[in-house]
N, C-alpha and C positions, 0 to 999 in steps of 0.2 A: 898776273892773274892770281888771285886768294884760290887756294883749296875750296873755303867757306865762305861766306857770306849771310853773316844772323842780322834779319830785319827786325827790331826792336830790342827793350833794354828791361821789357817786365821780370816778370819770374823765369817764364821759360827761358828768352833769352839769354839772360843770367848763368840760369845752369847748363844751356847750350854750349855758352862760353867758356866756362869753368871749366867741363870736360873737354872744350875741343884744344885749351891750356895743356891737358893735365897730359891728353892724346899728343901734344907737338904738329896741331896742322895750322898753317900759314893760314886766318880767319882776319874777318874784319864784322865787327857788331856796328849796325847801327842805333841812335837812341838819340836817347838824354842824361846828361849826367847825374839828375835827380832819378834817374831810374825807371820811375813808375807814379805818375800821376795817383791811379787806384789807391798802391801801396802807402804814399805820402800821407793821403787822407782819413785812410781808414782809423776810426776810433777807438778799436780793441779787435786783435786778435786771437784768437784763444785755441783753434786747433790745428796749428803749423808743429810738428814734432820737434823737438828740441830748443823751442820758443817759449814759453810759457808766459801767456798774458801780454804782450808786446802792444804795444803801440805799432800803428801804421808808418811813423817817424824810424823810429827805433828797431824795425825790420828793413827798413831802406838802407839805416844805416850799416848792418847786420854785412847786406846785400854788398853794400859800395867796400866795406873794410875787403871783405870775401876779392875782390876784383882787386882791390887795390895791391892786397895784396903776393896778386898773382900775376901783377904785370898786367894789367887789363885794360885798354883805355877807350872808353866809347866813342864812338865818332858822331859828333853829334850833327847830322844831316840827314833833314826830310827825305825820305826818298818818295817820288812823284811817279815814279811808273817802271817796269821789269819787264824784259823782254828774253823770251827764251830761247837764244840763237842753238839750237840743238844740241850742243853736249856741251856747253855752259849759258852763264847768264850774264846781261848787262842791266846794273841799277842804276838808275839815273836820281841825282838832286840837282834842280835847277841845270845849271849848264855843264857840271862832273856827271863823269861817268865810272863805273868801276863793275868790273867784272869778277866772274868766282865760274868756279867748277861746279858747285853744288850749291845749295840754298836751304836756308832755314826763317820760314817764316813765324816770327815769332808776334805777331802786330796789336794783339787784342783785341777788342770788340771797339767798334767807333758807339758812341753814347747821340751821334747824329746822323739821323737817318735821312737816305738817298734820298735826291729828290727826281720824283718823276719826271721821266724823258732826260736825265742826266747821263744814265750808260750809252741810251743810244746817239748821244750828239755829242759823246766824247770823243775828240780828235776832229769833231763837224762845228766847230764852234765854242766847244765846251773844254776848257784845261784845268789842271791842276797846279800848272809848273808858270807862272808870270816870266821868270827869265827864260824859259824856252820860248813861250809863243809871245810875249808881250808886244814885240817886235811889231809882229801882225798885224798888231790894233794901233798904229800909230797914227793918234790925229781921228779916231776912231770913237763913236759911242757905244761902253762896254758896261756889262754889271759884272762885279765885286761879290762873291758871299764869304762870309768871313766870321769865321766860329770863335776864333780863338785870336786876343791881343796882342801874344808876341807876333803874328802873323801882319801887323800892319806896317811891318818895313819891307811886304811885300807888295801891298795896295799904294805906301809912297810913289813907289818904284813903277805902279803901273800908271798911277795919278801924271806920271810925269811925261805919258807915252801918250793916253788916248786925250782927246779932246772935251768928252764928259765922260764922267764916272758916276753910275748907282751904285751905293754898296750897301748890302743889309746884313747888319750883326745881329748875332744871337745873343750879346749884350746890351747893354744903354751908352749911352756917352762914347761914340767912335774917338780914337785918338788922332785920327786924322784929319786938318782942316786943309784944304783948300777951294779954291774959287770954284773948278770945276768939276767938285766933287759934290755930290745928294745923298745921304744918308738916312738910311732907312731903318728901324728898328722892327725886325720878325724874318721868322726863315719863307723860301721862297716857296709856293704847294705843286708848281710845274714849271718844267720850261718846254717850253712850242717852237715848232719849225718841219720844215718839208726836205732839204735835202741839207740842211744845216740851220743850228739854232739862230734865231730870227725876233724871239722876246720872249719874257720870263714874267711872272704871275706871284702878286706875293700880298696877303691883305683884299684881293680881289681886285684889285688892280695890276693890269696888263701893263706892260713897257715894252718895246722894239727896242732893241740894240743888236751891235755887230759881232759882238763875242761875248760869252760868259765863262769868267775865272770862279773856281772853287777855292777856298781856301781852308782848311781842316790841320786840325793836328796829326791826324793819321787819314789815309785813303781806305775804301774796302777792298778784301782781297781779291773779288773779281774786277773790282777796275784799276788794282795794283798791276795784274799781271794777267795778260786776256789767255783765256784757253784752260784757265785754274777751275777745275770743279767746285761747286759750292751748295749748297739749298739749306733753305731760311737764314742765308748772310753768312753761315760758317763753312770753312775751307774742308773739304771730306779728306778725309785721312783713315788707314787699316792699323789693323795693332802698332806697325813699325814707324808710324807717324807720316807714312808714304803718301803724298798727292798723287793724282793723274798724269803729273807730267813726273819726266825723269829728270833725277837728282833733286828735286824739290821736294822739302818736308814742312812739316807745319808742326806746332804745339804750342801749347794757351790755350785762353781765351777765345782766339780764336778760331778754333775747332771745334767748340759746344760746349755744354753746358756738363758738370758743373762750373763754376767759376769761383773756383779756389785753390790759395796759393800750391796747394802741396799737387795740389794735379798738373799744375802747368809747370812746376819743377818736375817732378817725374818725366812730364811728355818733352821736355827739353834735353832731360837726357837719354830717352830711347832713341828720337831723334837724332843725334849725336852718336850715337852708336851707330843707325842706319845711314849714316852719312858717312862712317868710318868704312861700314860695305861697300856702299855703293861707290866710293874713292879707289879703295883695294879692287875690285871689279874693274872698273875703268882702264887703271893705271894697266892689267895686265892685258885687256883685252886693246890696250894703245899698242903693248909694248909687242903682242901678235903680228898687230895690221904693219909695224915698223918691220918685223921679221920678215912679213908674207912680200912687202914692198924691194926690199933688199933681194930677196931671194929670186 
């Protein structure tokens, strides 16, 4: 079991990292080795302090030298959903599992928004995770939504299981061809069902099937981790970067507005601090209940 656990590889992340290096606690980051989509892109940066004028390239790289340097290796795995077994946590990718003491959500902002009736028929028909539930659907008529292209060596993998497949991309040209697969180009406006999803609406056009897979680059943080406080999409956090639930923090993007790099480095590392209490906390208040047991 990790001390830590950093979900993503943005800014915050980054400096969550760096410090929980610098601190010596046993952590594990998840991401991308590119770091940061946002940061990759960006055209000019101009008020990150001791950057002057950078490129979005050229702060990435800033970013990865920083890490590399300090022993740091991202792990590069989705995670699809978190569960808070009470005084730690379990992150799931696909069918690993890995646990921490404490957590740090670092995830940013998703740039694609929920679709209606998707919280509520999550786990009722509605997944994130193909190799967890694909199983389910075998031999089964299922929809596919599918944001992002590295993501279609997961629709392979479900193509192989159900008997038809709709998938609709947020791109043109799916990279996926087989027989029983329909491809559809546009995001879907609802999904419909009574005591589990049942069809999905997309273009004004209704479809029935038996289970619908999400496919995203990142999930939201309420339907990352259920019982996480949230309103208008961002995860509420007090000065010390403290969620609702215990041992869990957040910083970025997404925690609110603004959304710029020097804020989501900061809040990565008060985070990191408050994770360094809430560790020292723990550890003496175990080392008690051992005493009071013994005794």
């Amino acid at each position: 079991m990790y001390e830590l656990m950093i979900i993503g590889s943005g800014p915050a992340g980054v400096s969550a990292a760096l410090n929980a290096k610098a601190r010596g606690i046993d952590f594990i980051c998840f991401g991308n080795r590119r770091l940061s989509a946002k940061i990759e892109k960006a055209d000019r940066i101009m008020n990150y302090p001791g950057l002057s004028a950078v490129t979005g390239e050229q702060m990435r790289q800033v970013f990865s030298d920083l890490l590399h340097a300090a022993g740091i290796s991202i792990t590069e795995k989705r995670i699809d959903s978190i569960y808070d077994m009470g005084d730690y946590y379990i992150a799931c990718s696909n069918d690993e599992t890995f646990e921490g003491k404490s957590l740090i959500l670092a995830t940013g902002v998703t740039n694609t928004k929920e679709i209606p009736g998707e919280s509520k028929f999550l786990g009722k028909g509605v997944s994130y995770c193909a190799t967890c539930d694909g199983e389910l659907y075998r031999g089964k008529r299922i929809a596919v939504v599918c944001t992002d292209r590295e993501l279609e060596e997961e629709l392979e993998y479900l193509a192989d299981l159900a008997s038809q497949v709709l998938v609709y991309t947020t791109y043109r040209d799916c990279g996926v061809a087989r027989k029983n697969l329909t491809c559809f180009h546009g995001y879907p406006d609802r999904i419909f069902g009574k005591e589990k999803a049942s069809s999905i609406s997309c273009g004004g056009e209704t479809r029935d099937v038996d289970g619908i897979f999400i496919l995203r680059d990142s999930v939201s943080p309420a339907s990352l981790l259920q019982g996480l406080e949230t309103q208008d999409g961002h995860i509420l956090v007090d000065r010390q970067q403290r969620t609702n639930l215990q041992g869990c923090f957040a910083a970025g993007d997404c925690t609110g507005r603004p959304y710029q790099y020097a804020k989501a480095v900061g809040e990565g590392n008060v985070a990191l601090h408050s994770v360094i209490s809430y560790l020292r906390t723990k550890a003496e208040k175990d080392r008690g209940q051992d005493l009071a047991e013994k005794n």
